[in-house]
N, C-alpha and C positions, 0 to 999 in steps of 0.2 A: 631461546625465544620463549616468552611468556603466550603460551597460548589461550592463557584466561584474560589478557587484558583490554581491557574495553576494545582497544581499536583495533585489535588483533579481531575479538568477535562483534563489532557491531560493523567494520567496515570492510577489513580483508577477507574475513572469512565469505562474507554473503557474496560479495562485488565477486573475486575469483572463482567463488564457485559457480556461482550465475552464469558467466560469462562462456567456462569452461563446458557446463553440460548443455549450456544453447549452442554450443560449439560441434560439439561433436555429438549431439543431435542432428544438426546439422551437415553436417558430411556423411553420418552413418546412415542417415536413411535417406541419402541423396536428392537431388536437387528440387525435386516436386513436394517430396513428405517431409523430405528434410528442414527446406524452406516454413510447411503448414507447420509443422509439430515443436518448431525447436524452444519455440519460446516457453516450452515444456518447462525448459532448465528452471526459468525464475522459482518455482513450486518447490522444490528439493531444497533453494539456496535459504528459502526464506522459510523453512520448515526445522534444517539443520541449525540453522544459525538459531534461532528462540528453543531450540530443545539444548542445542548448547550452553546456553545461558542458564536457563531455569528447570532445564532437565524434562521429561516428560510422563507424565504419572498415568499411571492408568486409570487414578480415580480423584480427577482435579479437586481439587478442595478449596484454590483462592482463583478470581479471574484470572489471572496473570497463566495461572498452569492449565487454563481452559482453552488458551492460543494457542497451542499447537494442535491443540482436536479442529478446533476451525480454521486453520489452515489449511488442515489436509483433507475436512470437507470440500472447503472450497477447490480445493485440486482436482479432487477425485470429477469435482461437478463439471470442471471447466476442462478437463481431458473427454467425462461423458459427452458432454456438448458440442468438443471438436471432431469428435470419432462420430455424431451424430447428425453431420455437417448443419448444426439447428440453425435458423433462420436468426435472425439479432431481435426481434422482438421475445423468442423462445428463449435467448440464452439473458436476455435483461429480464423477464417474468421468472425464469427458473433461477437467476440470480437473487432475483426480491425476497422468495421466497426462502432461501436461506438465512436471507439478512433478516427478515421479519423472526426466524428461529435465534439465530444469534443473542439479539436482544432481549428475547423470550429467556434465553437460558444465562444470559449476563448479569440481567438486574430483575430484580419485581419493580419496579419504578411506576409512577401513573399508568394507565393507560391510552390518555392524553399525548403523556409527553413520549412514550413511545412510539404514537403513530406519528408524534410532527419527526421525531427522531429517525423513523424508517421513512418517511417520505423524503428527508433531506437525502438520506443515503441513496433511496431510487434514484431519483434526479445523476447525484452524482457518479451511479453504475450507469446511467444512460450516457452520460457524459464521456464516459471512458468507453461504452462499448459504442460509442456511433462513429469515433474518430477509422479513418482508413487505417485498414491489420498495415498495410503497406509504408504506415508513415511511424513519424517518432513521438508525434503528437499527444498520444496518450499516456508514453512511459516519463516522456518527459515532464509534464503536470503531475503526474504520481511521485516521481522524485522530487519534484520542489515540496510538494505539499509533505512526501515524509521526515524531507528533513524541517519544512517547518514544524510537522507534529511533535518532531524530536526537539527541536529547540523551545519549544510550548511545553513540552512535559519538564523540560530541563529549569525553567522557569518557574515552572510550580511544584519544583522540589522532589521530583522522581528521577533519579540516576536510572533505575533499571528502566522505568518506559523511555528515557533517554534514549538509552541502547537499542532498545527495542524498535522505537521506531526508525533509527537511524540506518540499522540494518535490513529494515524490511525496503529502503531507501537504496541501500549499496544492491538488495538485489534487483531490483529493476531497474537501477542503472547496470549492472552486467549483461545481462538480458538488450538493455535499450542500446549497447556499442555492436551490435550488430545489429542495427535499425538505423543508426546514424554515423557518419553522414550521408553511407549510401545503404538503402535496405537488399539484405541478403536474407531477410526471414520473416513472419507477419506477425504480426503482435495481434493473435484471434484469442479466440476463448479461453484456449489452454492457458494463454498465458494471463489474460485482461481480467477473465476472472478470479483469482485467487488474488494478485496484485490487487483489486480495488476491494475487493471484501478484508483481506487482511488490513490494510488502510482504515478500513469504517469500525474494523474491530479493535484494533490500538487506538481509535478516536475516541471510541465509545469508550474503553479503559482508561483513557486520559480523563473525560470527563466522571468515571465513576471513581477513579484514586484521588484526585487532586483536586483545588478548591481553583481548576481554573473555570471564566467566565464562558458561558454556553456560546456568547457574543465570539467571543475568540477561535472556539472551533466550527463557528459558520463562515471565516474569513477562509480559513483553511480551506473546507470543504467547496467556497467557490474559487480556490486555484485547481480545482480538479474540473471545472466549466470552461478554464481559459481553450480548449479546442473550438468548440462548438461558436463562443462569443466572436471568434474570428476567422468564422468563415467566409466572410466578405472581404476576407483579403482574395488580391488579383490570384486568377487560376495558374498564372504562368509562375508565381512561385516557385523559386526550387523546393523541395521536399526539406530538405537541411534547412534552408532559413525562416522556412514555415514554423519548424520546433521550435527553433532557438527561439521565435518571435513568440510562439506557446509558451514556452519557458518564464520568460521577461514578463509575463503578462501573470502568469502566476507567481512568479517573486513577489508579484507587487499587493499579489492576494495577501502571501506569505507575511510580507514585510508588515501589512498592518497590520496582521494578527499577533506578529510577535510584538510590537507594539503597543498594541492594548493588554496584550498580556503584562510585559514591562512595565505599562503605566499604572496598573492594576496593583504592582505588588508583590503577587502571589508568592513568595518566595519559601515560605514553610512547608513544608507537606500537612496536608491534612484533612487526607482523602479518608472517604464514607465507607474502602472496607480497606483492609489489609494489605498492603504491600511487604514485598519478600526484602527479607533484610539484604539489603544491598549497600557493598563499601567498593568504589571504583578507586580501581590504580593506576592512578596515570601517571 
């Protein structure tokens, strides 16, 4: 078994690991802590999986090797935050404020376009952090959106953010099968934070490697709203056809965005800094 091969590390690896350490998280600190903390696992799945790929330096030199340090920010914050039982305005301000860092340390870019840039992303952490820990809602829209991020980057000509996002994809759907179709665990900070900052930080990477259109990754970013936009669905809802109906509503985010990417072109790489040389074996 090739264990360097794309699909080995962008989708086996994250998915089973995911699944496994939310798992016996789960059982191991039994049914009260085990329930709050497990969604721990996603953190680890999507940490190993981008240090396996691109390995982890201790003194990043290109964006790409700067994801695994914001990763495990974002971990570190969203375990502080669970263990701190913080209120959801505390853990969305204490989220901001990373992401407002992130960008700081990503790009020098305007200062304009960084704040429209950190304001889309607020929005879209409040989006993730308002949905119920109890439902599937928010891992679900995380997943459509990262594989559309993956199929967007794959469009404009990056194999590695390919992987990349697709992975960070597989692990919050491991994490999300024990959320659907019946929840045995909550999808709180531990786990909601890293999941959606890692997200806005493979966005922001898409948008600084590759010549895709800013239009295309605001399409994206609102399948990460599909929770919230339909809350006016009936309360008697089952919990399971709520997501799937989350899901379907961000596909459809998805779907144009890879479409305007498609129509667009972009098919060259010909991103503003440096991408790791990357040859996929499929």
């Amino acid at each position: 078994m090739d264990f360097h091969h794309p699909l080995f590390e962008s989708l086996a690896l994250p998915l089973v690991l995911s699944f496994a350490a939310t798992g016996l998280l789960r059982a191991g600190l039994g049914a009260v802590h085990g329930r709050r903390w497990a969604a721990t696992g996603v953190a680890p799945a999507i940490l190993v999986a981008s240090a396996w790929v691109i390995g982890w330096q201790q003194w990043p030199g290109s964006l790409t090797e700067e994801l695994p340090w914001i990763y495990a920010a974002a971990a570190l914050l969203g375990v502080g935050l669970e263990g701190m039982r913080a209120l959801r305005r505390t853990t969305w301000l204490a989220s901001c404020v990373l992401w407002a860092l992130v960008l700081v340390g990503l790009s020098d870019q305007p200062l304009a376009l960084q704040a429209v840039t950190w304001m889309v992303g607020a929005l879209a952490i409040a989006a993730v952090l308002s949905a119920p820990p109890e439902r599937a809602d928010a891992p679900a829209s995380l997943v459509v959106a990262g594989i559309g991020l993956a199929a967007v980057a794959f469009l404009s000509g990056s194999a590695l953010l390919f992987e990349l996002g697709l992975s960070i994809a597989a692990a919050i759907a491991g994490c999300a099968l024990w959320l659907w179709p019946v929840a045995r665990i909550g999808f709180g900070a531990c786990g909601a934070v890293v999941s959606v900052i890692a997200w806005l930080a493979m966005a922001q990477g898409v948008a600084l490697l590759t010549p895709v259109h800013s239009g295309v990754l605001l399409l994206l970013a609102g399948a990460l709203l599909s929770g919230p936009m339909l809350r006016w669905l009936p309360g008697s809802l089952r919990p399971a056809m709520h997501a799937l109906i989350v899901a379907a509503l961000a596909a459809l985010w998805v779907a144009a965005a890879v479409m305007l990417a498609f129509h667009q072109g972009s098919q060259a790489p010909g991103g503003k800094q440096d991408d790791l040389y990357y040859t996929p074996r499929w």
